[in-house]
C-alpha positions, 0 to 999 in steps of 0.5 A: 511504524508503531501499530496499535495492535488493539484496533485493526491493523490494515486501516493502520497499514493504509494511512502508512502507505498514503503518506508514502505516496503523498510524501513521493515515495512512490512516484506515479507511474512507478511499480508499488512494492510487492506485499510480501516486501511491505508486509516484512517492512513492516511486521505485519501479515502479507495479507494485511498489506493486501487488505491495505493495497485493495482500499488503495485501488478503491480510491484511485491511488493506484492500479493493478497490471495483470501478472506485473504487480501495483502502480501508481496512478497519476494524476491524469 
């Protein structure tokens, strides 16, 4: 991922991770990847990922389990 690093990086992580779950690269249902997995996937600092994931929570796309990490939400 080519990231302008000349203008916040999250929002850059954000739309990212959309076209991942738009794509299906994450199914619904499914465990999100931890932060500090993405956060190396991509070069960025973990919390730039959370900033990222916390904007994914707000719209909908996914959801958080208490001591089980980030899911995808469905369609429900």
């Amino acid at each position: 991922m080519d990231l302008d690093r000349s203008v916040p990086v999250w929002p850059q992580v954000a739309e990212e991770l959309r076209r991942r779950l738009d794509a299906g690269q994450y199914p619904a249902g499914e465990r999100f990847p931890a932060v500090n997995e993405l956060a190396a996937e991509l070069d960025v600092a973990p919390s730039t990922v959370q900033k990222a994931v916390a904007a994914l929570r707000e719209e909908g796309r996914l959801y958080t389990v208490l001591g089980q990490g980030s899911f995808v939400k469905g369609d429900e």
